[in-house]
Backbone of each chain as ProteinMPNN parsed JSONL, in Angstrom:
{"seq_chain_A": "XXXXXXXXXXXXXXXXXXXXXXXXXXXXXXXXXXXXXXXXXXXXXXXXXXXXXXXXXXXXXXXXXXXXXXXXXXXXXXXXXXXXXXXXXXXXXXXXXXXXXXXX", "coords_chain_A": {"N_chain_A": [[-40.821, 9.52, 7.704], [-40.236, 6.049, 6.746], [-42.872, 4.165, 7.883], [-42.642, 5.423, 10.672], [-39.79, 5.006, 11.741], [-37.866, 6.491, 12.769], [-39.166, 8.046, 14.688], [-40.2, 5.988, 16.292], [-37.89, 5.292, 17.899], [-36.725, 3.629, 21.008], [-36.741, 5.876, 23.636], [-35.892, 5.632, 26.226], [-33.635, 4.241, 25.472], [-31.911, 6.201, 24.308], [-30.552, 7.505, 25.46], [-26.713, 8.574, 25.852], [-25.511, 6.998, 28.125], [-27.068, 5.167, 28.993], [-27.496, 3.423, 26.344], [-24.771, 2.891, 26.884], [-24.672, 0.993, 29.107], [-26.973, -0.69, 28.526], [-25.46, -2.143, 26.332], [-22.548, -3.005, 27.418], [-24.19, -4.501, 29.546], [-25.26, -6.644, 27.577], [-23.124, -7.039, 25.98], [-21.129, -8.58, 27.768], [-22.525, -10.035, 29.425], [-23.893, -10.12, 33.122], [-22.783, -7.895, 34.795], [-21.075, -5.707, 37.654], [-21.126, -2.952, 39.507], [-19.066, -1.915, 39.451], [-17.614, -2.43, 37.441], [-19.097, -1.733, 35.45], [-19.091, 0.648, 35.502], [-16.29, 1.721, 35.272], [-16.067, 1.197, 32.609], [-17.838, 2.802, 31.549], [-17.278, 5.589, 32.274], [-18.576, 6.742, 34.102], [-20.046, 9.211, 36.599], [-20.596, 7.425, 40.407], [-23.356, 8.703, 41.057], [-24.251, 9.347, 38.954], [-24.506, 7.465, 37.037], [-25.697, 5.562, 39.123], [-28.243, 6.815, 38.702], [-28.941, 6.286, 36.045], [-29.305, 3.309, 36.463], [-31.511, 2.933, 37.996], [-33.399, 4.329, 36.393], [-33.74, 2.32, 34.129], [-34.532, -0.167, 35.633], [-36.552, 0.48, 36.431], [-37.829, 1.004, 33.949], [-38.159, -1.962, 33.483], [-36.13, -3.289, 32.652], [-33.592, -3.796, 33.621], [-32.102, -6.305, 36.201], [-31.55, -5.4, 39.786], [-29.328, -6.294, 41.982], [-28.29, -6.148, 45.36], [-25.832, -6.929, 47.703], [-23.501, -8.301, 50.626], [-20.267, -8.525, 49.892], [-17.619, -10.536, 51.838], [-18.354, -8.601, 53.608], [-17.701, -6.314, 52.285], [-20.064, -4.236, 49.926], [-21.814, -4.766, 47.545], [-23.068, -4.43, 44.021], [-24.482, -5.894, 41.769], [-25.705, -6.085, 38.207], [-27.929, -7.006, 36.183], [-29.099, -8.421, 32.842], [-33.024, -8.587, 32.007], [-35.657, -10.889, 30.551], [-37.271, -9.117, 28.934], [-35.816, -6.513, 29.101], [-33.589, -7.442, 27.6], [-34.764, -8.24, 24.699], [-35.946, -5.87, 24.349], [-34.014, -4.381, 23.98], [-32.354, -5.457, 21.621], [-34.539, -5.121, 19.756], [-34.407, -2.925, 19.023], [-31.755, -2.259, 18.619], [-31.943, -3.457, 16.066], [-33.616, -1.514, 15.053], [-32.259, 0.026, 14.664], [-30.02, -0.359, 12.549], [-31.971, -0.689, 10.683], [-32.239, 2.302, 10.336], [-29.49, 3.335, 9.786], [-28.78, 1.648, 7.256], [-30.781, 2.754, 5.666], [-30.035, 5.589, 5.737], [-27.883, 5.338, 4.105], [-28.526, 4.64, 1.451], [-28.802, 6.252, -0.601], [-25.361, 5.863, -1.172], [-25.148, 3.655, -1.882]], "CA_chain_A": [[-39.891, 8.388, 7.598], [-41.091, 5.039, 6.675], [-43.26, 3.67, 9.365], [-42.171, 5.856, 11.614], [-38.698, 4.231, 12.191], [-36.811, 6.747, 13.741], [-39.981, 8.264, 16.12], [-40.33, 4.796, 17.443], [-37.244, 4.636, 18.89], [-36.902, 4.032, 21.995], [-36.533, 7.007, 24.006], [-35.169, 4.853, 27.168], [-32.22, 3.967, 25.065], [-31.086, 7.097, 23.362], [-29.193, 8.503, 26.107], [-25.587, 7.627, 25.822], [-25.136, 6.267, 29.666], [-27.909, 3.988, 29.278], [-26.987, 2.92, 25.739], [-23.649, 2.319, 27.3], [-24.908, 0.533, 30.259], [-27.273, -1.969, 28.033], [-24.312, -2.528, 25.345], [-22.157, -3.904, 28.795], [-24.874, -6.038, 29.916], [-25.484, -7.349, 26.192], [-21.726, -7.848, 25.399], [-20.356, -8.607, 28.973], [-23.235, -10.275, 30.729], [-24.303, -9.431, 34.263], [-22.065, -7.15, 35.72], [-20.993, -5.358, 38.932], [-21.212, -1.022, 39.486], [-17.697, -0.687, 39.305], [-17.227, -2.623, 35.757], [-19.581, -0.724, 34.33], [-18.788, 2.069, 36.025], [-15.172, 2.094, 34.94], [-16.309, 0.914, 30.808], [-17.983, 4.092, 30.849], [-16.712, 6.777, 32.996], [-19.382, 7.787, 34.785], [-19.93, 9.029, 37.987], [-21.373, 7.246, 40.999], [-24.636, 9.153, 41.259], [-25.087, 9.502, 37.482], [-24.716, 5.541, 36.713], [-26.913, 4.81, 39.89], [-29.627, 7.156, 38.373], [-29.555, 5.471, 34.794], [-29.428, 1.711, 36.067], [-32.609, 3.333, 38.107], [-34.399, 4.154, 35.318], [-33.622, 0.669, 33.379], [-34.813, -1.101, 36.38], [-38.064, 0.855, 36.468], [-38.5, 0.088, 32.719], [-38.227, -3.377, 33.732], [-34.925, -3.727, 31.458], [-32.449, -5.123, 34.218], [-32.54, -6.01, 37.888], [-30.215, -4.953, 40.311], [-28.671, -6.971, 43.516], [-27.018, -6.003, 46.199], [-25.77, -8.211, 48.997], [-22.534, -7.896, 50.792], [-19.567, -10.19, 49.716], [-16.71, -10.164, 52.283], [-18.666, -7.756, 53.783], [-18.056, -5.036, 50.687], [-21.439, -4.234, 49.38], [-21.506, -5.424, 45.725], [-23.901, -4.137, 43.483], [-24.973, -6.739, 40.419], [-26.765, -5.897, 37.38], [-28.488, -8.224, 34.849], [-30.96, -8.143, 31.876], [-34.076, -8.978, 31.993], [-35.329, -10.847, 29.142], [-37.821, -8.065, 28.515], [-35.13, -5.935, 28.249], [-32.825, -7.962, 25.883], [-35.707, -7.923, 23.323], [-36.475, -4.582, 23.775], [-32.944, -3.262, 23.623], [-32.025, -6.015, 20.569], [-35.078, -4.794, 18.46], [-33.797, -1.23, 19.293], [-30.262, -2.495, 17.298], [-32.253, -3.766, 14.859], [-34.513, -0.061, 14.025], [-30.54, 1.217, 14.293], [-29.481, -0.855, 11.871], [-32.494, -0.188, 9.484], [-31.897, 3.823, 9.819], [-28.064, 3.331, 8.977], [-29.303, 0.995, 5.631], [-31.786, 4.069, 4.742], [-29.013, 7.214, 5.295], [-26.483, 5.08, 3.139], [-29.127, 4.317, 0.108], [-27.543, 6.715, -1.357], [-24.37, 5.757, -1.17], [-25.037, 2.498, -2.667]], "C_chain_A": [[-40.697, 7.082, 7.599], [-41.297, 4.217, 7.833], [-43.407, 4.059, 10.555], [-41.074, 5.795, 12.565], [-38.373, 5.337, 12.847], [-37.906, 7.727, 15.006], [-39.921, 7.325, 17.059], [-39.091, 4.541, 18.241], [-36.955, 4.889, 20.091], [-36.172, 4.87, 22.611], [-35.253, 6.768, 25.316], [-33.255, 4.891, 26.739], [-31.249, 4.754, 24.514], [-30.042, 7.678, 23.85], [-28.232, 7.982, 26.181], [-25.544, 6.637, 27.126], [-26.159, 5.059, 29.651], [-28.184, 2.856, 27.894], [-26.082, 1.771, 25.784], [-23.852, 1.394, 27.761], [-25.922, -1.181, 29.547], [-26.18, -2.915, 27.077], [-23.363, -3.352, 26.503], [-23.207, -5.178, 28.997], [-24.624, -6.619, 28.543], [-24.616, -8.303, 26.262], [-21.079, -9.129, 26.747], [-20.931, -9.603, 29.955], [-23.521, -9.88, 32.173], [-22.786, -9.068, 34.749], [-21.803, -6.701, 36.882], [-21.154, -3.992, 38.702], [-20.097, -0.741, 38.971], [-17.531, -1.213, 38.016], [-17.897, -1.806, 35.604], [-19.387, 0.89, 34.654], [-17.436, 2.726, 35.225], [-15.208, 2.14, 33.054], [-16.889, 2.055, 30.37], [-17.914, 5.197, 31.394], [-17.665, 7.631, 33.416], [-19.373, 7.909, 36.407], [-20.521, 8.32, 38.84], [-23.125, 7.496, 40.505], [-25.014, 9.654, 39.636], [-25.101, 7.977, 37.403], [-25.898, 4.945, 37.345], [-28.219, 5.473, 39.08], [-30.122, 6.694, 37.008], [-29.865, 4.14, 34.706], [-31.036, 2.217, 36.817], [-33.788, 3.174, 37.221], [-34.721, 2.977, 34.089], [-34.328, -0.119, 34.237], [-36.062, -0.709, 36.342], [-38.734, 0.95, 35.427], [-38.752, -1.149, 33.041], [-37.271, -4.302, 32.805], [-34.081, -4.501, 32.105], [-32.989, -5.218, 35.654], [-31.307, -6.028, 38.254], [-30.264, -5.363, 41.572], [-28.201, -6.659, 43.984], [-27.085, -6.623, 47.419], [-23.964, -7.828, 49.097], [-21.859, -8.989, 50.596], [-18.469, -9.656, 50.637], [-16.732, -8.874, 52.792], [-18.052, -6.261, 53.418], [-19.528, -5.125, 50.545], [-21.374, -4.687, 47.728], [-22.764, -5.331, 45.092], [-24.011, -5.4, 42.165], [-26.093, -6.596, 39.44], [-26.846, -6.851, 36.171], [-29.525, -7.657, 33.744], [-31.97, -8.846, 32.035], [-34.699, -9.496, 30.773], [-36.163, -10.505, 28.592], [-36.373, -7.252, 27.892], [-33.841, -6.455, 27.178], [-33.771, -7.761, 24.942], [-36.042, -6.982, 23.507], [-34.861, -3.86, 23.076], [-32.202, -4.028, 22.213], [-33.297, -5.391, 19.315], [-34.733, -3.336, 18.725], [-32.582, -1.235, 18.503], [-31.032, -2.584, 16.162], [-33.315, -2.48, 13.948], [-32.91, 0.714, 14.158], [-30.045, 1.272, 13.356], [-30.713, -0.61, 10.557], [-32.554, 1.778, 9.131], [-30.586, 3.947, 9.347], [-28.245, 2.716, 7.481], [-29.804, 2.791, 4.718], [-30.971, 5.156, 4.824], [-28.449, 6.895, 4.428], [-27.142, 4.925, 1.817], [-28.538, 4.973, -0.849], [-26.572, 6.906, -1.491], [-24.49, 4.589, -2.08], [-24.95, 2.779, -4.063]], "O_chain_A": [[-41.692, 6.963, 8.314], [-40.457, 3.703, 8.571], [-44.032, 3.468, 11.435], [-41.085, 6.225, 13.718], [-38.722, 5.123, 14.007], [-37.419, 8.043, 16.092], [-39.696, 7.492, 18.258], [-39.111, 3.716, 19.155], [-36.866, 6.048, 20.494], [-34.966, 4.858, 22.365], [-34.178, 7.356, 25.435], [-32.225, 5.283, 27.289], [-30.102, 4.4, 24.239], [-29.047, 8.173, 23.321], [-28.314, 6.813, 26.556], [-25.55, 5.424, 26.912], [-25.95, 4.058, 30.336], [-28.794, 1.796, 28.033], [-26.115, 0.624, 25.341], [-23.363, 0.45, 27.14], [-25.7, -2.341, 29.895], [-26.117, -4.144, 27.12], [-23.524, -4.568, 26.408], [-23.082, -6.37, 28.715], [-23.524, -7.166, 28.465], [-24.705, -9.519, 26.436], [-20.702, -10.279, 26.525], [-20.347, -10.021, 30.954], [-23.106, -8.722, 32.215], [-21.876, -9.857, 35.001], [-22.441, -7.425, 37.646], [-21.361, -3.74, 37.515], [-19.856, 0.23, 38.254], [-17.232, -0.314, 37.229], [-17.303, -0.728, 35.585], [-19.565, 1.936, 34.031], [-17.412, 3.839, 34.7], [-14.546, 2.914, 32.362], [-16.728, 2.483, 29.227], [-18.676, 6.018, 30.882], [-17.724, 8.849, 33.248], [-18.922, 7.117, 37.234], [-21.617, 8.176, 38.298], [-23.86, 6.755, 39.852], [-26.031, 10.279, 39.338], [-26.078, 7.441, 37.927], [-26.77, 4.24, 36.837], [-29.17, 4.735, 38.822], [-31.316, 6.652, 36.713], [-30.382, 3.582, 33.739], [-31.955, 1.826, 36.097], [-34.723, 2.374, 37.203], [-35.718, 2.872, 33.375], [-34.926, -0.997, 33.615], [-36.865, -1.631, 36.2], [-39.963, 1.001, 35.467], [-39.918, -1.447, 32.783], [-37.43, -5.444, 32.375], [-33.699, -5.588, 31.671], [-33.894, -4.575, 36.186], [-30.295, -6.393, 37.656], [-31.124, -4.916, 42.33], [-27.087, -6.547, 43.473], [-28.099, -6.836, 48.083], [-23.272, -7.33, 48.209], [-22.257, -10.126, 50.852], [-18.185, -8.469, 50.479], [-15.808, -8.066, 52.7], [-17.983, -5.301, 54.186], [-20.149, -6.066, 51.039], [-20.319, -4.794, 47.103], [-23.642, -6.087, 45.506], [-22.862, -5.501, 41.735], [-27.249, -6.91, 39.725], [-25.958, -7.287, 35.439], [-30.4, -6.793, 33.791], [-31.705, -10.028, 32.259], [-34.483, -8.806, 29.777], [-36.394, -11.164, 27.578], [-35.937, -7.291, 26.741], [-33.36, -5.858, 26.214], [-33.454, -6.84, 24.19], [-36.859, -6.756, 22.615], [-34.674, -3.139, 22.096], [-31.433, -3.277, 21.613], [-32.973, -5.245, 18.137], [-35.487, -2.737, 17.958], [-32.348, -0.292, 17.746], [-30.813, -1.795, 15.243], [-33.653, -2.465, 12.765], [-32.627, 1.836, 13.738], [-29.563, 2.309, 12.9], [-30.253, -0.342, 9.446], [-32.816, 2.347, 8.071], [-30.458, 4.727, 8.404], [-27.808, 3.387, 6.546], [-29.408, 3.504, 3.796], [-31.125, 5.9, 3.856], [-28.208, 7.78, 3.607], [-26.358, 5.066, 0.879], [-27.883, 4.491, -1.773], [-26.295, 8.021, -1.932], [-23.831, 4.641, -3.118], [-24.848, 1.857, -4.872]]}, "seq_chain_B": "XXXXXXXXXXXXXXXXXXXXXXXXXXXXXXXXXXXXXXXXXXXXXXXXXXXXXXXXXXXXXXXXXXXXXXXXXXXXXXXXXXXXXXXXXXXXXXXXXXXXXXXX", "coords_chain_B": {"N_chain_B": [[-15.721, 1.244, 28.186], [-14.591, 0.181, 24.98], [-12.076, 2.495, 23.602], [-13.705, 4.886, 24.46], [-16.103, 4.52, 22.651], [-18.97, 4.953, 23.241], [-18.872, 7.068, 24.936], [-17.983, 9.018, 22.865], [-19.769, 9.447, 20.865], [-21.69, 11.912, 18.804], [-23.424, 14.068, 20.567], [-25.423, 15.797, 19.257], [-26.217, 14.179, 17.202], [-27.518, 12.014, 18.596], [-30.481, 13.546, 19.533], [-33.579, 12.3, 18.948], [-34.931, 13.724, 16.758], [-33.367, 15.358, 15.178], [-31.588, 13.314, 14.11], [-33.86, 11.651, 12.568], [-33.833, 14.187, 10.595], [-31.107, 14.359, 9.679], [-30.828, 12.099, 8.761], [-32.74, 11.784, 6.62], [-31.692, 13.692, 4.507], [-29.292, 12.775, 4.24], [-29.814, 10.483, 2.728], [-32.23, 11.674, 1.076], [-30.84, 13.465, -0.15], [-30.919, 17.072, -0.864], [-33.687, 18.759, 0.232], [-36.692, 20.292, 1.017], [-38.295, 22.138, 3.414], [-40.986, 21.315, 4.31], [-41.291, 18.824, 3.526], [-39.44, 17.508, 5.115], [-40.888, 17.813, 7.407], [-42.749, 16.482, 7.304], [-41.456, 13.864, 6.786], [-41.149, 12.93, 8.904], [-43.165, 13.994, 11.103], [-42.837, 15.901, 12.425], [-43.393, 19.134, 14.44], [-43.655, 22.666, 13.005], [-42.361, 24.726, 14.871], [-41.018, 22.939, 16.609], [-39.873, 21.569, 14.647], [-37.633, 23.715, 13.421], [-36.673, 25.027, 15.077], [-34.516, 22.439, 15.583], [-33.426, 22.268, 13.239], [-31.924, 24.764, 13.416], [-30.088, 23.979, 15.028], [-28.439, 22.074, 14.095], [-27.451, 23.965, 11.696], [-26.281, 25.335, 13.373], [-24.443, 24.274, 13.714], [-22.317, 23.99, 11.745], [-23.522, 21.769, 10.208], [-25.24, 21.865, 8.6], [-27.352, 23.816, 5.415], [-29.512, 25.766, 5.521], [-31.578, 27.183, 3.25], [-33.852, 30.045, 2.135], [-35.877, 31.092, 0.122], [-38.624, 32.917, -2.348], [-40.843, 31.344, -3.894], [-43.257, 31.745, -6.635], [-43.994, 33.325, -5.462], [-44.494, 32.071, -2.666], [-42.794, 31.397, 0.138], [-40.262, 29.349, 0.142], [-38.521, 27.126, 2.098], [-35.204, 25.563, 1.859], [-32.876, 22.767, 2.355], [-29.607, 21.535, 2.937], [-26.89, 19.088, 3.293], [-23.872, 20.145, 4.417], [-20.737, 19.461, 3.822], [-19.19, 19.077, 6.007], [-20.977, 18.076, 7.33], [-21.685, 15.923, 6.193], [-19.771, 14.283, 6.373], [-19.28, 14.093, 9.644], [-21.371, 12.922, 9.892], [-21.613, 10.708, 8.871], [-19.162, 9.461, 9.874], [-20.402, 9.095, 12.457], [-22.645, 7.059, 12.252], [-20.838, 4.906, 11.599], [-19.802, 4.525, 14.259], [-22.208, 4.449, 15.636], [-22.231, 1.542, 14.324], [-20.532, 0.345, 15.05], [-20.897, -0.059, 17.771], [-23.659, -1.995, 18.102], [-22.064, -4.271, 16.791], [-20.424, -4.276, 18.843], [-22.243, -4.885, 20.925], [-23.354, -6.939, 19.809], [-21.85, -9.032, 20.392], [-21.646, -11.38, 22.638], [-23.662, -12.38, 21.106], [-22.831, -13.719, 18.728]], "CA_chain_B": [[-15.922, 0.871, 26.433], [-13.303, 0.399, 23.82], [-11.549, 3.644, 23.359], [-14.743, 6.003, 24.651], [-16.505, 4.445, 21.723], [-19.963, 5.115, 23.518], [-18.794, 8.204, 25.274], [-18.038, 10.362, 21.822], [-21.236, 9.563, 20.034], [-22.2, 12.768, 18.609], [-24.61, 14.342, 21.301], [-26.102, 16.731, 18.237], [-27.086, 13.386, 16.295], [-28.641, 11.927, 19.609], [-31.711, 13.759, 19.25], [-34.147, 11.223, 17.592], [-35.745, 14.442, 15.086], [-31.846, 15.712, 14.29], [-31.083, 11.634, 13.445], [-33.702, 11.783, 11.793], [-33.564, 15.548, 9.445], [-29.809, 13.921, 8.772], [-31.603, 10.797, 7.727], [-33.13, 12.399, 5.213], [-31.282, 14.47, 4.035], [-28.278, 12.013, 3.656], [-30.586, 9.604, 1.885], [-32.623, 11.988, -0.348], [-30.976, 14.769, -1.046], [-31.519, 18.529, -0.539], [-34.968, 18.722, 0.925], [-37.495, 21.307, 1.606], [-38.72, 22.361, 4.909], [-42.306, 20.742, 4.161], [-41.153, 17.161, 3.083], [-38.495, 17.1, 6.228], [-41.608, 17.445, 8.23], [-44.043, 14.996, 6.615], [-41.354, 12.38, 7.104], [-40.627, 13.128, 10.475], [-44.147, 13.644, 11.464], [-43.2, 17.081, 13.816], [-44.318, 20.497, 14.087], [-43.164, 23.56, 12.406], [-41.22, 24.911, 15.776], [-40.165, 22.163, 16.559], [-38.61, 21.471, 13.594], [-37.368, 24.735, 12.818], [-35.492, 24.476, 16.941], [-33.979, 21.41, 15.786], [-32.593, 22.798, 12.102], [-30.974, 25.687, 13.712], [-28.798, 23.68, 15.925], [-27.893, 21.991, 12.713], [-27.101, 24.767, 11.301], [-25.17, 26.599, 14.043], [-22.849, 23.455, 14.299], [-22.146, 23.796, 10.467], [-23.497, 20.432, 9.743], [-26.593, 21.86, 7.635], [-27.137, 24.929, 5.344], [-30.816, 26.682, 4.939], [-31.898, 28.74, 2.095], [-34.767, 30.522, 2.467], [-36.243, 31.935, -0.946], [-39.347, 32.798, -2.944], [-41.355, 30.538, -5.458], [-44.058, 31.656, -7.147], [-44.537, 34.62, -4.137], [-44.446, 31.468, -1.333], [-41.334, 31.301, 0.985], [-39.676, 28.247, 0.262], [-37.064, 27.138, 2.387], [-34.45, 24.024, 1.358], [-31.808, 22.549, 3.322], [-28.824, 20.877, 2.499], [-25.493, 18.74, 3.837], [-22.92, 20.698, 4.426], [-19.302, 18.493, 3.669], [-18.511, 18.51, 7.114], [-22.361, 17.787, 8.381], [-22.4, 14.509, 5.869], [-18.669, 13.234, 7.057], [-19.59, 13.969, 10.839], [-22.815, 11.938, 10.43], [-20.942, 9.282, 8.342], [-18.617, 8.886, 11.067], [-21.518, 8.742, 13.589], [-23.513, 5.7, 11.443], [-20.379, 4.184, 11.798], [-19.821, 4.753, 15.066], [-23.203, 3.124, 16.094], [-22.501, 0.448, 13.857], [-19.374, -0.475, 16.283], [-21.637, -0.335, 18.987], [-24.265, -3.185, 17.565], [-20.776, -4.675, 16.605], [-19.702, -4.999, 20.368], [-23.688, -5.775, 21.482], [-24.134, -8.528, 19.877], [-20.695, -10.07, 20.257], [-21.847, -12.609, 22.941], [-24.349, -13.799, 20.299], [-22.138, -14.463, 17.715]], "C_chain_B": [[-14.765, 1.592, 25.623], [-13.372, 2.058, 23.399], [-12.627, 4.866, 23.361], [-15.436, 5.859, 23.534], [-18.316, 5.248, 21.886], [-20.459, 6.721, 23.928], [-18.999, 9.98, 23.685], [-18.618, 9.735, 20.843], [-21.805, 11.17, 19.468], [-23.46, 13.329, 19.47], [-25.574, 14.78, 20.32], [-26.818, 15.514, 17.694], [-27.924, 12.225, 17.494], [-29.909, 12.194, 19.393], [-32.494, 12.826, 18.604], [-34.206, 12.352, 16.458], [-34.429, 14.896, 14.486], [-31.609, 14.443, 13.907], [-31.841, 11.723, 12.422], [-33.744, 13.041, 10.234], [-32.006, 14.864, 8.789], [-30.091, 12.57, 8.034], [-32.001, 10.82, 6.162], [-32.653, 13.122, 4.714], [-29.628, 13.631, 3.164], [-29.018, 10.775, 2.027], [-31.308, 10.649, 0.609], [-32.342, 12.9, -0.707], [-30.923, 15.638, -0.196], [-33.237, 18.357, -0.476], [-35.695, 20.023, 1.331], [-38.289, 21.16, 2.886], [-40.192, 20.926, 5.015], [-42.185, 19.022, 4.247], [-40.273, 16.743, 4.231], [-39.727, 16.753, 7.206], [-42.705, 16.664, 8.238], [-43.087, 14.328, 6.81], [-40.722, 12.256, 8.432], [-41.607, 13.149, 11.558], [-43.678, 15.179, 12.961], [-43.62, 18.396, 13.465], [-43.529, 21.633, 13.803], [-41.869, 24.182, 13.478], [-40.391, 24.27, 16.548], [-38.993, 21.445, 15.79], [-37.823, 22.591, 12.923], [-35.993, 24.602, 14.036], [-34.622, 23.663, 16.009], [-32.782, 21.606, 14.279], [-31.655, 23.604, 12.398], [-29.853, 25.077, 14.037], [-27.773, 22.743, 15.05], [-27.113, 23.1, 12.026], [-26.226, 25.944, 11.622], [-23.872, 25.517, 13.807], [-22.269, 23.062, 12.949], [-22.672, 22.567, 9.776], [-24.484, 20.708, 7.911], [-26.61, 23.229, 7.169], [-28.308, 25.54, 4.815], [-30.656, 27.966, 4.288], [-33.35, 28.81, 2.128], [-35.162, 31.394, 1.089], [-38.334, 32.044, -1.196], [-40.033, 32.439, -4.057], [-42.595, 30.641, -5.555], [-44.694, 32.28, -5.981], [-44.916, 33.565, -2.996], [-42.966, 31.564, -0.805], [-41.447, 29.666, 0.784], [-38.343, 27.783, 1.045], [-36.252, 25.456, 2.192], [-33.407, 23.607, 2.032], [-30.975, 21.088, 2.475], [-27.427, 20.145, 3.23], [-24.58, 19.952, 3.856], [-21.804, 19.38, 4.042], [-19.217, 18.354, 5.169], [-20.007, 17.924, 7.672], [-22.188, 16.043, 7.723], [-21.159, 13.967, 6.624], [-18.862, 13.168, 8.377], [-20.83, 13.165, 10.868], [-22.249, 10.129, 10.102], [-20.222, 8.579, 9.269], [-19.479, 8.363, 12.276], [-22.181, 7.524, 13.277], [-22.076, 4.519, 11.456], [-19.401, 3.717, 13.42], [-20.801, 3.673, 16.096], [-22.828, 1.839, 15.243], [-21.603, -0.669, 14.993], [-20.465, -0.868, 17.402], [-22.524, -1.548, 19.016], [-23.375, -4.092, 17.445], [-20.927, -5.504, 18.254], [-21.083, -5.366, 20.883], [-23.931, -6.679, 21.301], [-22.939, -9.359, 19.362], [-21.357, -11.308, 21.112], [-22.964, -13.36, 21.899], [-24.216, -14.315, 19.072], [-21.874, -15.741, 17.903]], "O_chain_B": [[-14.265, 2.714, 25.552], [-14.355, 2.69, 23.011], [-12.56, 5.739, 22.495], [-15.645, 6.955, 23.014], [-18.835, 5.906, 20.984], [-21.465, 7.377, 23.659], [-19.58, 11.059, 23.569], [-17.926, 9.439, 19.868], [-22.722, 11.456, 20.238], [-24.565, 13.017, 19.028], [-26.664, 14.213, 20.4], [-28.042, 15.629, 17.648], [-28.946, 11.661, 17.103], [-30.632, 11.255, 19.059], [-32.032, 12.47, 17.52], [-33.682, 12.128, 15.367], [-34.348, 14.825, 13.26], [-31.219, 14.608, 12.751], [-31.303, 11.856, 11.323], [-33.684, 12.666, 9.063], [-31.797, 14.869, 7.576], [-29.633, 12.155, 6.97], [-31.735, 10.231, 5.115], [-33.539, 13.596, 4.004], [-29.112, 13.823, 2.063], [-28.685, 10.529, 0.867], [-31.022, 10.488, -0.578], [-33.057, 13.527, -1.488], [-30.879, 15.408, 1.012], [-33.823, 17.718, -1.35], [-35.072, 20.789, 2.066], [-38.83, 20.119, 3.259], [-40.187, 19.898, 5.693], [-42.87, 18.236, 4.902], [-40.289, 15.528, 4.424], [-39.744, 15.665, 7.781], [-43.417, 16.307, 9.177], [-43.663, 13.408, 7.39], [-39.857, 11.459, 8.794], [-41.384, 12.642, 12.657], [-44.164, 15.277, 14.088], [-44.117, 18.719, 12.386], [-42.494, 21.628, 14.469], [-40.688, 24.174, 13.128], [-39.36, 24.688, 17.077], [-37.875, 21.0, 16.053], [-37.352, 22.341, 11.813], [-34.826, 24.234, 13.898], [-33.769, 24.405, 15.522], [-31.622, 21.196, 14.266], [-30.551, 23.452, 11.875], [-28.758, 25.39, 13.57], [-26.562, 22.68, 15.259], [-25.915, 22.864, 11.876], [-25.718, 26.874, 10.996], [-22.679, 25.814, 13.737], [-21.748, 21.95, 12.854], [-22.192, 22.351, 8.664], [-24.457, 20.177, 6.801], [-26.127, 24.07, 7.927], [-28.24, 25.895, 3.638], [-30.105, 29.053, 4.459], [-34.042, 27.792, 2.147], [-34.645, 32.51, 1.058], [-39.155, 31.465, -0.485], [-39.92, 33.059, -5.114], [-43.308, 29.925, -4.852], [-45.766, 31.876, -5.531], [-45.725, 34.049, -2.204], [-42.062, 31.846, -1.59], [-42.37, 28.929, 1.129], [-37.226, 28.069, 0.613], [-36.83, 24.392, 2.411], [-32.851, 24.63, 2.432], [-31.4, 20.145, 1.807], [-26.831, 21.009, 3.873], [-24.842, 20.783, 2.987], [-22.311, 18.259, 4.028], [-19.169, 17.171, 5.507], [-19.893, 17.193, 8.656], [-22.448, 15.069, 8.429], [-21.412, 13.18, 7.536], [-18.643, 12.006, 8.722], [-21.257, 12.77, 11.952], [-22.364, 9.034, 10.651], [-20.428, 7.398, 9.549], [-19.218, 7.348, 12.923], [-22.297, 6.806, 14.27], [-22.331, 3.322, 11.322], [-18.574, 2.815, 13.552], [-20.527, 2.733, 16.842], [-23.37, 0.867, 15.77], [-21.817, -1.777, 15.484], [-20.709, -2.028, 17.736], [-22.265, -2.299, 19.957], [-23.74, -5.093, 18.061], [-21.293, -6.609, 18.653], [-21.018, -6.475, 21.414], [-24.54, -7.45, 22.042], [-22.895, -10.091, 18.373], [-21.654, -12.291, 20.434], [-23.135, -14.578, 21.848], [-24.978, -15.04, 18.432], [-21.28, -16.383, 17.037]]}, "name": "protein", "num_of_chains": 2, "seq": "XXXXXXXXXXXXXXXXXXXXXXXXXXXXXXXXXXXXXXXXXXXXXXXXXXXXXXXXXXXXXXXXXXXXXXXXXXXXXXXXXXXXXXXXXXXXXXXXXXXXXXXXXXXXXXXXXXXXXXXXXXXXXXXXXXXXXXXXXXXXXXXXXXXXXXXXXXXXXXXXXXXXXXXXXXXXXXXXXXXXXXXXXXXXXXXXXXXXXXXXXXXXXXXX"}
């Protein structure tokens, strides 16, 4: 494939939950656990283990501090990971061009 | 996320090397084993793994013949493999869609 477009992509991002989870931040801006929790129906202990692995890319960071003594989780992007996960749309958007060529 | 848009992503077209074998295959055609894996850049059992599961989930349909006393084998869309991918390319496209709404 030319260049190697669809090897390069990133691996981080392929899994749906953490797809999901950057597409929220993107659209939504910094969030809380339970929005994103509820936007993509995951469980607890699966969500915590994919914002995990985002945070230990160095894609978002994650706050917690108690409000009204609740605990309140807050997640953001980092603006590493906006440019990683925006040129990640943009090798998406050149493999959708190249399946449809022949369609054109 | 809007109506489980993220959730029912095709797991099967997940894979990066199944994205891209339907890559190519949407784009150029019927394809032989050899040229799937020169533009994919993987290795014979690995790409052989990754055809099957294609091929169990009807998407894809290997023929396996002899040319000129070599085994040639060729692979092709199925109807339902290209409309299930078509739907999938447009699928992600929503997704880019809702990502980069705040930077519209």
């Amino acid at each position: 494939m030319r260049d190697g477009l669809i090897q390069n992509l990133n691996e981080i991002f392929q899994a749906k939950a953490r797809l999901g989870i950057m597409t929220v931040l993107t659209s939504m801006g910094d969030s809380d656990f339970l929005t994103i929790k509820k936007h993509l129906d995951l469980t607890d202990g699966n969500l915590s283990a994919h914002l995990r692995v985002l945070e230990e890319a160095g894609y978002i960071q994650i706050e917690k501090k108690f409000v009204k003594r609740k605990p309140k989780t807050t997640c953001r992007l980092t603006p590493e990971g906006r440019e990683a996960f925006l040129h990640y749309l943009k090798q998406l958007e050149r493999i959708i061009q190249l399946a449809r060529k022949e369609e054109e």
